[in-house]
N, C-alpha and C positions, 0 to 999 in steps of 0.2 A: 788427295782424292780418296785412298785407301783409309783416311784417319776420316774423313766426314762416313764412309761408310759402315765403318768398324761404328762410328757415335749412330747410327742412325738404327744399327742390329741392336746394339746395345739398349735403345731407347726401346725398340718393338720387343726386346726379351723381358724387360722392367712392365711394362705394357702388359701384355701378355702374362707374366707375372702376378699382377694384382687384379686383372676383372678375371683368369680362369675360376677362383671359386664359383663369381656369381654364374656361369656357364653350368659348373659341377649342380647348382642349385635348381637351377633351371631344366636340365636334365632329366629326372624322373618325371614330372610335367610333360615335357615333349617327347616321351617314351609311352607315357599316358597316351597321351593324344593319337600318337602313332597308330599303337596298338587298338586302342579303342575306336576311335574314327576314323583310320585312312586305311587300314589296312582290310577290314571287314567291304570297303567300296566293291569289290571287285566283283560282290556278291549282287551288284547291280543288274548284272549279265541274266540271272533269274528271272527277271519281270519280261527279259526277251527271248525263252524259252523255254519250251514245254517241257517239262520237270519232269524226268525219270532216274529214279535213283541206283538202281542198276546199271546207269552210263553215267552219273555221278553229271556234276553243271557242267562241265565245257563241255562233256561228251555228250552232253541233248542234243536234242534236235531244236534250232533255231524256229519261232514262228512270229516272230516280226512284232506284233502289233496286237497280236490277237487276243491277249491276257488285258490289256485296256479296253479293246472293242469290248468283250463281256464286261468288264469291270463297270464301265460306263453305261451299258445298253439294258442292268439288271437296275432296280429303284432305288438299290439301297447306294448308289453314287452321292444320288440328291439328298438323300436323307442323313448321310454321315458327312456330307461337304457340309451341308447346313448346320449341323448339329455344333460340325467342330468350328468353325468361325466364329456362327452365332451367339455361342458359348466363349468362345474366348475375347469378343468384343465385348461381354456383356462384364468378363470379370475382368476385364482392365479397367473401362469405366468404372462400373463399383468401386474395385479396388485402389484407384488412382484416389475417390475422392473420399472416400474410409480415409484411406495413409496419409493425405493431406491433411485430412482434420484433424487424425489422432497428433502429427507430428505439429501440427501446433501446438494444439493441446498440452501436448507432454513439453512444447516448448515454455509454457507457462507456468509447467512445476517448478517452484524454487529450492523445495529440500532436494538435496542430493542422492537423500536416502531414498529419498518418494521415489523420483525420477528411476533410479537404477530397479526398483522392484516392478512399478510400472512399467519400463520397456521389456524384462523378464518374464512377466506374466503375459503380454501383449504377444510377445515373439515365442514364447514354450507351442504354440499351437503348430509351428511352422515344423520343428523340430519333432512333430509328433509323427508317428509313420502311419499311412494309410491306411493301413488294417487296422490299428489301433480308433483310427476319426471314425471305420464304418463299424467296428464293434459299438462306441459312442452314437452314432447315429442310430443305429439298428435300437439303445434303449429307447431311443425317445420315439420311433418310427413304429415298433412293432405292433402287428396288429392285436395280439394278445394280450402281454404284458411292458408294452411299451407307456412312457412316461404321459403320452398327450393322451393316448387311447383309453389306460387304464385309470389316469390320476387327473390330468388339466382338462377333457373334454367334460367328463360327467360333472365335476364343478360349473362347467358353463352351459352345461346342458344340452351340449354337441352328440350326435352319433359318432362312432368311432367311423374312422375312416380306414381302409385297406393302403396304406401308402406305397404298397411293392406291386400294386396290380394294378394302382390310378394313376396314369403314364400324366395329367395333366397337371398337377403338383411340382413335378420333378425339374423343370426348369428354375423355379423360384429357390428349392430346396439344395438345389448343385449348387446356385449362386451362393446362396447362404453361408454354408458350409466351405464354398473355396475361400469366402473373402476371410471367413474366419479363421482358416489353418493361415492362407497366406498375407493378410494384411501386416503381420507385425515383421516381415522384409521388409515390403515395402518401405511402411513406418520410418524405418533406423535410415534406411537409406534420405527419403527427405526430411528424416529430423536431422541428419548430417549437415545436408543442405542451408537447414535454417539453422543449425548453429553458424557453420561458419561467415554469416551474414554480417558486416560490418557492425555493432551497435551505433556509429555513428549514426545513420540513414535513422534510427529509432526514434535517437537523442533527440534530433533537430525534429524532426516529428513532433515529438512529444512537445517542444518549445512551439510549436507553432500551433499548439493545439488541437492536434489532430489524437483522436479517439483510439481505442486497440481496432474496431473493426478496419479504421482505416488505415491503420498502419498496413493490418493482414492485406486488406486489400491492393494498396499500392505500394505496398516495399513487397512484404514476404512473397506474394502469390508471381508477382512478374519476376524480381528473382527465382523462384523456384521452377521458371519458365524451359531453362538449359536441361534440365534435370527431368524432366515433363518428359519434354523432347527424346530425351536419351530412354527412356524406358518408353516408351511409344513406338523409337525404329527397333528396340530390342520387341517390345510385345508381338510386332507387325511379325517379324522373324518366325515365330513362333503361331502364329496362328491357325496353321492349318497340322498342327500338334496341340494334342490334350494330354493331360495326366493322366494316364491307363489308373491309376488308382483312385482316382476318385470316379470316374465314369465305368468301371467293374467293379473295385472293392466296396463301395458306399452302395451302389446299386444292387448289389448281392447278384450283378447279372441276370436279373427278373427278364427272361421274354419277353413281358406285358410290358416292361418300358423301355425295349429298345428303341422305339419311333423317336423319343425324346433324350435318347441316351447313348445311343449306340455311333461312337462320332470312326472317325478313321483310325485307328491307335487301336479301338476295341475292336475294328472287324479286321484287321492286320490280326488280331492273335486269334480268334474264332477262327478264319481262314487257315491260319498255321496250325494250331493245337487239335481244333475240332474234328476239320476235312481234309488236313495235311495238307493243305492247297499252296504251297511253297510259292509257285509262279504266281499266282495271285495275290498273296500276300505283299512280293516281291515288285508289284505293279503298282499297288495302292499306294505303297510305302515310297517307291520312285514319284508316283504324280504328288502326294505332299510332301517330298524334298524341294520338285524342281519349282509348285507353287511357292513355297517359305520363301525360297532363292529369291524368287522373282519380285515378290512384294516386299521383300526388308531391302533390295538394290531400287524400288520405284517408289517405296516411301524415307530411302536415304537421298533418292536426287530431288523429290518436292521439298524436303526440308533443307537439305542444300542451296536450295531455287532462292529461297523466302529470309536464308540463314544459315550461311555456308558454314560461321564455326560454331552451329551447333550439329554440324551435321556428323557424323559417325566415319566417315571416310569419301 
């Protein structure tokens, strides 16, 4: 009995032994994690009290609810719920069906060399940092000496248009711009998809006489289905979050277009920076956590419902 358990330590020390690196690897990651999103939680307690800095958070005074009553009872609720959904639906769509065409596309280049320059050039936009896209934007946008205003209107015999003070533009113009920094993620991610696609499913295709449109149509698109899915309950997650960089940096923060601009992300830091308003800040930011929660756990059980192992958890 002492020799089976002596063999049995002996196994859990060998054990133990060989996965501690991948733990040691693992490590800085969930040190990450720690520090950056579990440990700032606690800062939660803010949205449910009235913020004085002279008694610092736990030492305020408690007032329940009353940072969401005004939060909710002032216009701008409806106007940054809407903004940031609306916007983020609008650039998943786009975006889903850009990255789907490009990543065929790019599955039909055959030089090597083409393909690796083409996915580089497609994806350097992702990699560009937001102040750098609204410096880029601001040539083309500016009412002065901007590119459309100064150089491509008067060719077509356009007036110039003010683009920082005409709020109705600016949904077409965010769309534009996010699909273009972010479509070449995307891209890679279901050009992965379609490489790792059997060619058999292709082969037999092609013997039966079937065209490339219908190949794309009934092999690649329904395979590329799992993959759809997966970035659909991650989009959901995220929807009631926007890019603070692209909806202040690209905007230059104009006034005139917050109606169409100003999502929840932007008046989280107007509230903090502007008015010091800490507990309201603190409210806004709580009601789009506990929305995200709610809608990536209710569009992870419909696609569970429909297709349990596509489903995320």
């Amino acid at each position: 009995m002492k020799g089976k358990e002596t063999r049995t330590a002996g196994r859990t020390k060998v054990r133990i032994s060989r996965i501690w690196p991948y733990y040691l690897m693992v490590l800085p990651g969930l040190l990450y994690l720690l520090i950056n999103n579990y440990m700032p939680m606690f800062g939660i307690v803010i949205a449910f009290k009235d913020m004085n800095y002279s008694k610092g958070i736990f030492g305020s005074d408690w007032c329940g609810f009353k940072n969401f009553r005004f939060l909710f009872g002032t216009k701008d609720a409806w106007s940054i719920t809407r903004n940031t959904i609306g916007y983020n639906i609008a650039f998943f769509v786009v975006g889903t069906v850009l990255a789907i065409l490009l990543a065929i596309c790019m599955n039909e280049v055959r030089s090597k060399v083409a393909s690796k320059v083409y996915q580089t050039l497609i994806l350097l936009p992702y990699l560009i940092s937001w102040v750098v896209v609204s410096y880029l934007a601001y040539a083309f946008l500016s009412g002065e000496n901007g590119f459309l205003n100064k150089s491509l209107f008067p060719l077509l015999g356009l007036n110039p248009v003010g683009w920082y003070q005409e709020k109705e533009y600016w949904p077409v113009i965010l769309v534009i711009v996010q699909a273009w920094k972010s479509v070449g993620y995307s891209m890679i991610i279901y050009f992965s998809s379609i490489v790792g696609i059997s060619q058999d499913y292709f082969e037999a295709a092609r013997i039966d006489g079937a065209t490339k449109w219908k190949q794309i149509r009934h092999i690649t698109l329904p395979l590329l289905k799992p993959t759809v899915i997966t970035m659909f309950i991650l989009s959901v997650g995220q929807v009631f979050r926007s890019d603070f960089g692209l909806f202040y940096q690209v905007t230059r923060n104009s006034g005139a277009l917050y109606e169409y601009t100003r999502t929840i992300d932007v008046y989280v830091y107007q509230a903090l920076m502007k008015n010091a308003d800490y507990s309201m800040s603190g409210a806004a930011s709580v009601y789009q956590s506990v929305c995200g929660f709610i809608l990536i756990v209710a569009a992870n059980a419909i696609v569970k419902k429909y297709s349990e192992s596509s489903a995320l958890f």
